[in-house]
ZAKE-390847 format. One record per residue: residue in one letter; x, y, z of N, C-alpha, C, O in turn; residue number from 1. Coordinates in Angstrom, 1 decimal, padded with zeros to 4 digits. Layout:
SITE;vonu;n.u;n.v;n.w;ca.u;ca.v;ca.w;c.u;c.v;c.w;o.u;o.v;o.w;zanu
SITE;a;X;Y;Z;X;Y;Z;X;Y;Z;X;Y;Z;NUM
...
! end
This chain:
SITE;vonu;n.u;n.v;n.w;ca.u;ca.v;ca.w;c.u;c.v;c.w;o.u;o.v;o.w;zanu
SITE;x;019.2;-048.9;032.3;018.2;-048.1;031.6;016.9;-047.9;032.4;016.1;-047.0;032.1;1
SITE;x;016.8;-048.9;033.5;015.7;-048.6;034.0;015.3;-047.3;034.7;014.2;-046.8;034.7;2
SITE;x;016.5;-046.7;035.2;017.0;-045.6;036.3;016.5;-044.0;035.2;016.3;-042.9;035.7;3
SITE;x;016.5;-044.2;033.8;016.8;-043.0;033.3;015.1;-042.6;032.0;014.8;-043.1;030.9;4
SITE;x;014.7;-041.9;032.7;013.4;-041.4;031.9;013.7;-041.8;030.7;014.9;-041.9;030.3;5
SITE;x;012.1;-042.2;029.8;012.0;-042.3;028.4;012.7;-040.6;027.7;013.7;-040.4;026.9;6
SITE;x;012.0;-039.8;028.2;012.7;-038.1;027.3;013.8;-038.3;027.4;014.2;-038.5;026.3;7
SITE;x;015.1;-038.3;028.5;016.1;-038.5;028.0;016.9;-039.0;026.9;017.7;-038.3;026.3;8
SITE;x;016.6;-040.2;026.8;016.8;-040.7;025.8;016.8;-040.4;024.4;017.6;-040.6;023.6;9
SITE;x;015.7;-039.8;024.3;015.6;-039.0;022.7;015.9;-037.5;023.0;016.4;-036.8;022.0;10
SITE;x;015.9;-037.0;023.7;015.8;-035.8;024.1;017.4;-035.3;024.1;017.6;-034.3;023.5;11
SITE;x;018.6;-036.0;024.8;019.2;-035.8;025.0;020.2;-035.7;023.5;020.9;-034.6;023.4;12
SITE;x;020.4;-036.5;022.7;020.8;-037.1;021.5;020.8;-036.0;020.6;021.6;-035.7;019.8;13
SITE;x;019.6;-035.3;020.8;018.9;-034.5;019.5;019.4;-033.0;020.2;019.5;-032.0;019.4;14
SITE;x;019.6;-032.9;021.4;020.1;-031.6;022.5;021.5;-031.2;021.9;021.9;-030.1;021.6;15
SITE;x;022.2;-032.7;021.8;023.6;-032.6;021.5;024.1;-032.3;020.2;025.2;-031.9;019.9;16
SITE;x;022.9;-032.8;019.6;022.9;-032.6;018.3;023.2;-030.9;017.8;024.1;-030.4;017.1;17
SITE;x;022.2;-030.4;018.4;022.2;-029.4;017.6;022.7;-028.3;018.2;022.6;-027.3;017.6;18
SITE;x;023.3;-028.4;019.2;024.4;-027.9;020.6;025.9;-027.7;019.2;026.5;-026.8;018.6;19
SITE;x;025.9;-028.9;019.3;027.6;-029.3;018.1;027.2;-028.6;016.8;027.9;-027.8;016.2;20
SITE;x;026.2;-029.1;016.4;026.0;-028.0;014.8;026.0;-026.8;014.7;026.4;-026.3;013.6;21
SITE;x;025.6;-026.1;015.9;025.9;-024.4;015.6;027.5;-024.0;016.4;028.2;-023.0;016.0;22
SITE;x;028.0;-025.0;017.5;029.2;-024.6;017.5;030.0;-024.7;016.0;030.9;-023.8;015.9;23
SITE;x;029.9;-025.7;014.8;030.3;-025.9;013.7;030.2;-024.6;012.5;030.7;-024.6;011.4;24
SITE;x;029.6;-023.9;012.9;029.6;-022.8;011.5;030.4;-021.9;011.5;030.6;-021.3;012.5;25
SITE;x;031.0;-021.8;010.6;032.0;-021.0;010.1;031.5;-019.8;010.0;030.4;-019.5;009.5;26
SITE;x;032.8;-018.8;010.9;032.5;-017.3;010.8;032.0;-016.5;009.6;031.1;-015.7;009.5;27
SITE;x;033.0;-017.0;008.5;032.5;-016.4;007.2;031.1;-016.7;006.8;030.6;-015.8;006.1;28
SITE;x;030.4;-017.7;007.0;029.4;-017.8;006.5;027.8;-016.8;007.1;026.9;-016.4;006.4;29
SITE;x;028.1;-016.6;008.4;027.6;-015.9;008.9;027.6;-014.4;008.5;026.6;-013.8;008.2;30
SITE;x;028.8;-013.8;008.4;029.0;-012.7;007.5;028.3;-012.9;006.4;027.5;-012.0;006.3;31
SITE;x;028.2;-013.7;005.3;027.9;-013.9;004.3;026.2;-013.7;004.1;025.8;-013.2;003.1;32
SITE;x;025.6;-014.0;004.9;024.3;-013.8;004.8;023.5;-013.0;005.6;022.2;-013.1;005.7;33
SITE;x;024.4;-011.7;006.5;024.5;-010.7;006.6;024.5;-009.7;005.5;023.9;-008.6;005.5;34
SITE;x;025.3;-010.1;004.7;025.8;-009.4;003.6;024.8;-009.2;002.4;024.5;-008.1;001.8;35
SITE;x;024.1;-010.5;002.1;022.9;-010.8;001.6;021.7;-009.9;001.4;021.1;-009.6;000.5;36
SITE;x;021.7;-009.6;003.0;020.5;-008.9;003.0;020.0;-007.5;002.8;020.8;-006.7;003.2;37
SITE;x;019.1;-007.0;002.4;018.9;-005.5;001.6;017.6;-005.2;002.0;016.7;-006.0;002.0;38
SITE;x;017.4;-004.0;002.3;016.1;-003.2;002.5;015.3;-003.2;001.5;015.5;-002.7;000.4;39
SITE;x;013.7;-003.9;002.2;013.2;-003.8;001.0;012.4;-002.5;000.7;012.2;-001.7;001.6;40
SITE;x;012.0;-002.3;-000.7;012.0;-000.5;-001.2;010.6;-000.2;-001.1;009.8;-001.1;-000.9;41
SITE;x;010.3;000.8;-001.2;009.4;001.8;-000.2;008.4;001.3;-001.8;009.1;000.9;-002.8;42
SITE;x;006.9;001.5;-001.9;006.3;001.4;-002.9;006.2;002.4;-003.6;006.3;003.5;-002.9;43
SITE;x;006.0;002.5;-005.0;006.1;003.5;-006.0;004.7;004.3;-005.4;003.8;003.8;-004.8;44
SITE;x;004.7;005.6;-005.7;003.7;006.5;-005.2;003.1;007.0;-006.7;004.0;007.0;-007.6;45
SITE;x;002.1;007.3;-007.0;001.0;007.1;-007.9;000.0;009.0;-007.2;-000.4;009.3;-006.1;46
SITE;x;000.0;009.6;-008.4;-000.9;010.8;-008.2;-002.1;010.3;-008.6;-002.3;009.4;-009.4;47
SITE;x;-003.0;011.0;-007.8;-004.8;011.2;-008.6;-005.2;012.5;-009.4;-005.0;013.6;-008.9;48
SITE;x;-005.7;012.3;-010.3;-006.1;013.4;-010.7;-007.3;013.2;-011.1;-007.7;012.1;-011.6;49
SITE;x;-008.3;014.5;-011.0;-009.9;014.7;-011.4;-009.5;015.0;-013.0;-008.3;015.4;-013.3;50
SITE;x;-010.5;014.9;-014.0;-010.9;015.5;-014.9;-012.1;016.4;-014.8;-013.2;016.2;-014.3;51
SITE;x;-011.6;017.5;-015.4;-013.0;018.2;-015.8;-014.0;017.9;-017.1;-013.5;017.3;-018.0;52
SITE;x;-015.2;018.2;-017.1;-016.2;017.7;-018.3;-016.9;018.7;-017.8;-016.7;019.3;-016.8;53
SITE;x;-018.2;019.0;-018.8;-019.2;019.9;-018.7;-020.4;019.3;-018.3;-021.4;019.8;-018.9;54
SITE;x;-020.5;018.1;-017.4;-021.8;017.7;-017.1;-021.5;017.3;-015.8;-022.5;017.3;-015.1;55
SITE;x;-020.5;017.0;-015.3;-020.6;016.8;-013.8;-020.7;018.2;-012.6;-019.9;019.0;-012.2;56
SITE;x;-021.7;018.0;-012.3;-022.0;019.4;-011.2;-020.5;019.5;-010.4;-019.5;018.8;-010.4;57
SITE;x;-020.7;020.4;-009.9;-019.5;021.0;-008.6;-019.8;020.3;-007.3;-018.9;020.0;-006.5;58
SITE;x;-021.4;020.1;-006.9;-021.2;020.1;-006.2;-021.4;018.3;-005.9;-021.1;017.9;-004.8;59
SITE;x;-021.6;017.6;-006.7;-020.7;016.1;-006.8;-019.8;015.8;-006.8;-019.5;014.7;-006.4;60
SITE;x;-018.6;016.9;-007.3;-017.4;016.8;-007.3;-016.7;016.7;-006.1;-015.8;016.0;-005.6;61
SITE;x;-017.8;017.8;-005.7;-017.0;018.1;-003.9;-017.5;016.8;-002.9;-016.8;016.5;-002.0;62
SITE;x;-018.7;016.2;-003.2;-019.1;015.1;-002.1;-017.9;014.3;-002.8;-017.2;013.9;-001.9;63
SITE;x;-017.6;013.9;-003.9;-016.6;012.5;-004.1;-015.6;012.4;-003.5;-015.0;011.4;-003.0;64
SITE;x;-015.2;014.0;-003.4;-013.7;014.1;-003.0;-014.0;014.4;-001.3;-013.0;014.0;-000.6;65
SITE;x;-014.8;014.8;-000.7;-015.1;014.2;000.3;-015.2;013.0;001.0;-014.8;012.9;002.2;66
SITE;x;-015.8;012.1;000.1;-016.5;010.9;000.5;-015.6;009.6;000.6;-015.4;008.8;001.5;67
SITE;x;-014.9;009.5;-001.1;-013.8;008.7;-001.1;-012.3;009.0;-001.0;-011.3;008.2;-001.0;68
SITE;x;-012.4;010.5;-000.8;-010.6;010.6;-001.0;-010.6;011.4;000.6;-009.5;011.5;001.0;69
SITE;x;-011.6;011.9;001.3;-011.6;012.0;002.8;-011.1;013.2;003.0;-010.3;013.3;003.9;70
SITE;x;-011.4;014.5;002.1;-011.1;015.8;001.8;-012.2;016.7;002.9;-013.4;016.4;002.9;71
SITE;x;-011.8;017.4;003.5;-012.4;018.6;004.3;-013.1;019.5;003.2;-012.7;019.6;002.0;72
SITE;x;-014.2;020.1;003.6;-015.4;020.9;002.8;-014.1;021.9;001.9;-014.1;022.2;000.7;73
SITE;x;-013.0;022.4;002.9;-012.4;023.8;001.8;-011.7;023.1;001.2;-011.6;023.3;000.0;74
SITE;x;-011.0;022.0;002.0;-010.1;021.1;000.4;-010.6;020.9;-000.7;-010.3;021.5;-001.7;75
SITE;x;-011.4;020.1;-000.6;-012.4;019.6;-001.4;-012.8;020.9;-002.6;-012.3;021.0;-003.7;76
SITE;x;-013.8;022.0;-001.9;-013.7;023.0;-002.7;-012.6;023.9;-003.7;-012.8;024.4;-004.8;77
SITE;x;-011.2;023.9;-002.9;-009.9;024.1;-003.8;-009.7;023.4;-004.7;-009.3;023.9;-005.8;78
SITE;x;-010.0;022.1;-004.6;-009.5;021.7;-005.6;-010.9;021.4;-006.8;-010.8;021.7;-008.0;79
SITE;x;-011.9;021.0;-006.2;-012.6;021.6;-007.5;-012.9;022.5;-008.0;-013.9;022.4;-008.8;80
SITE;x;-012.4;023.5;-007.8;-012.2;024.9;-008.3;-010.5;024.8;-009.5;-010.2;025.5;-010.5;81
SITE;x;-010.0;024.1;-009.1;-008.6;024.0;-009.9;-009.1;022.7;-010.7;-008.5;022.5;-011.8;82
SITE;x;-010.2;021.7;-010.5;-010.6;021.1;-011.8;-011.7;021.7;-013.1;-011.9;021.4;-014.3;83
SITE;x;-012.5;023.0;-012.0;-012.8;023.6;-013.2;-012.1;024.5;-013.7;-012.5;024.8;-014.8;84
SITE;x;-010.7;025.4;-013.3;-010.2;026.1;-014.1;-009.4;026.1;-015.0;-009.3;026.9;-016.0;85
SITE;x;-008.6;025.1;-014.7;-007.3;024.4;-015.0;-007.8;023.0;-016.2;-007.2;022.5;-017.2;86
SITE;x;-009.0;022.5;-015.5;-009.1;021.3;-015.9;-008.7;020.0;-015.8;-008.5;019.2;-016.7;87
SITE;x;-008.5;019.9;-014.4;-007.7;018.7;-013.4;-007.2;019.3;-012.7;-006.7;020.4;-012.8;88
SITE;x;-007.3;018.2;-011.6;-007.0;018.8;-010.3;-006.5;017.8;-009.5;-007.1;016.8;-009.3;89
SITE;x;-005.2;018.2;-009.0;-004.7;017.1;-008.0;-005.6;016.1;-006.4;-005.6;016.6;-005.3;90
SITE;x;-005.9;015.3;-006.7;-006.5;014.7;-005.3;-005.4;014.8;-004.4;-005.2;015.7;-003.5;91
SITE;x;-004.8;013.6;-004.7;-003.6;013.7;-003.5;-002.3;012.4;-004.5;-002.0;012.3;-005.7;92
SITE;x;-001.8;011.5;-003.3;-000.8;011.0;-004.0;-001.1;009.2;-003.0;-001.2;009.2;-001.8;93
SITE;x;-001.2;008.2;-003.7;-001.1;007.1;-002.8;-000.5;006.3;-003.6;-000.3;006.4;-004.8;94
SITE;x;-000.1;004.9;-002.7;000.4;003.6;-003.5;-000.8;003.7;-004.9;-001.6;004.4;-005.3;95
SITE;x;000.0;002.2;-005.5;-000.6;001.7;-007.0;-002.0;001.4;-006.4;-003.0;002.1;-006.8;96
SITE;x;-002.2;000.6;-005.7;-003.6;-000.3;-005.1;-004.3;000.5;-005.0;-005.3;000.4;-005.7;97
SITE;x;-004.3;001.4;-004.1;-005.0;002.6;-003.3;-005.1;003.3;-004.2;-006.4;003.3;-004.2;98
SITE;x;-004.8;003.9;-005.0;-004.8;004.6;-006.4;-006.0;004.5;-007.1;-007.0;005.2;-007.3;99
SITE;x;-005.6;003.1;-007.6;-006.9;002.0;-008.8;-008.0;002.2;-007.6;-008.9;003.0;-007.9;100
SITE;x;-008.0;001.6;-006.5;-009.3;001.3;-006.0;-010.1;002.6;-005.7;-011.3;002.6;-005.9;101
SITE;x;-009.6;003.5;-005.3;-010.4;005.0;-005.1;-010.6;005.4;-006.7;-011.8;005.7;-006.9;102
SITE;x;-009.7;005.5;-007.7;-010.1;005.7;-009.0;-011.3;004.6;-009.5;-012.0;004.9;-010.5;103
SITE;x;-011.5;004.0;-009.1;-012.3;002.9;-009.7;-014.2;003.5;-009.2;-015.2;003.6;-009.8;104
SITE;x;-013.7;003.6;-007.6;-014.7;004.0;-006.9;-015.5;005.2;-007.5;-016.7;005.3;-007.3;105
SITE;x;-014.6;006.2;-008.2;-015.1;007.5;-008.1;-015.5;007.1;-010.1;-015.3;007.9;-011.0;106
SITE;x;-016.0;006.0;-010.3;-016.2;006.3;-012.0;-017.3;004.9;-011.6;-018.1;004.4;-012.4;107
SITE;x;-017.2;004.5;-010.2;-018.8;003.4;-010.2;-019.4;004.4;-009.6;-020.6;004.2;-009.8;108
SITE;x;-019.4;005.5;-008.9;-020.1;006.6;-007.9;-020.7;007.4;-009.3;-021.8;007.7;-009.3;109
SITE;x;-020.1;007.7;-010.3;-020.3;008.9;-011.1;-021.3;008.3;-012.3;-022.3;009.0;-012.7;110
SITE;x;-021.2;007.3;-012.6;-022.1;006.3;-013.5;-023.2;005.7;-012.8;-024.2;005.3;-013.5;111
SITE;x;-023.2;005.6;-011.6;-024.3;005.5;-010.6;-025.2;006.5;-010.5;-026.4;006.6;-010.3;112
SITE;x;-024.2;007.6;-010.6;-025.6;008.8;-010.7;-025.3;009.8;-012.1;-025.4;011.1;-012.1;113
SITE;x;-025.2;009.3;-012.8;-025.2;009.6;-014.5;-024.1;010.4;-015.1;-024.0;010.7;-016.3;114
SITE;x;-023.1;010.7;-013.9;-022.3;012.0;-014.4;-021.1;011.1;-014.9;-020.6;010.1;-014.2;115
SITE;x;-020.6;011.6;-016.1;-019.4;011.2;-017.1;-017.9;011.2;-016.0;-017.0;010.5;-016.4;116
SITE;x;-017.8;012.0;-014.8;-016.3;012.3;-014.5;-015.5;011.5;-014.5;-015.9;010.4;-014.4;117
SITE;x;-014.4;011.6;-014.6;-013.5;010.8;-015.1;-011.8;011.0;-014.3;-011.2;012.1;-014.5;118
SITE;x;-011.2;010.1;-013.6;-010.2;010.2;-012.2;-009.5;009.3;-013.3;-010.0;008.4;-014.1;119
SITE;x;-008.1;009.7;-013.0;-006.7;008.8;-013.7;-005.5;009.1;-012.7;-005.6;009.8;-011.7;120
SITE;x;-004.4;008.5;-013.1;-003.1;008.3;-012.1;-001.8;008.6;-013.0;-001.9;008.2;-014.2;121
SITE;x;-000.9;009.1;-012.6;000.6;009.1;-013.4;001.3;009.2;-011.7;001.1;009.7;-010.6;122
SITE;x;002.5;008.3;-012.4;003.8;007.7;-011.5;004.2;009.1;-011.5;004.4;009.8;-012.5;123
SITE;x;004.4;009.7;-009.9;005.2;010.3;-009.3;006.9;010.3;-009.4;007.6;011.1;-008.8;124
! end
């Protein structure tokens, strides 16, 4: 024992070990937890929509949808033109999270500067 390093010793034991345990598994099993596994699913997608009211200006509407939903000056303007005509108007479409937190944002931005508007979501 003198002739043979301390690592061998433990090293080698635990090498063989686990050498022999994966020659030991059964084919089937391996299939079996191939079989198991499944793609996980894409997240549910969630619309935004503006409300119209008669006290929020236009042209707040258009910085919101600017500022938090990241809309170009004519986007922005289409579609607040389709929340005053129509009376809601599509933002866009994002996850649940992303959804709440821009909704949330655009009713602390609107109550920050006195205007009632009001943003909600329905499952795509």
């Amino acid at each position: 024992m003198r002739g043979i390093p301390s690592r061998h010793l433990v090293y080698h034991p635990v090498h063989e070990y686990f050498n022999s345990s994966m020659d030991e598994l059964p084919q089937s099993d391996a299939t079996a937890i191939e079989e198991t596994f499944t793609v996980p699913k894409e997240p549910d997608e969630f619309r935004v929509i503006l409300l119209n009211d008669d006290f929020t200006t236009m042209e707040f509407v258009v910085s919101v949808l600017m500022t938090i939903f990241h809309k170009t000056l004519p986007e922005a303007t289409r579609i607040m033109i389709d929340v005053h005509r129509k009376g809601r108007g599509i933002v866009g479409e994002f996850s649940y999270d992303i959804a709440a937190t821009k909704i949330n944002q655009v009713h602390m931005l609107a109550r920050q500067m006195g205007f009632p508007l009001k943003c909600t979501m329905e499952k795509v």
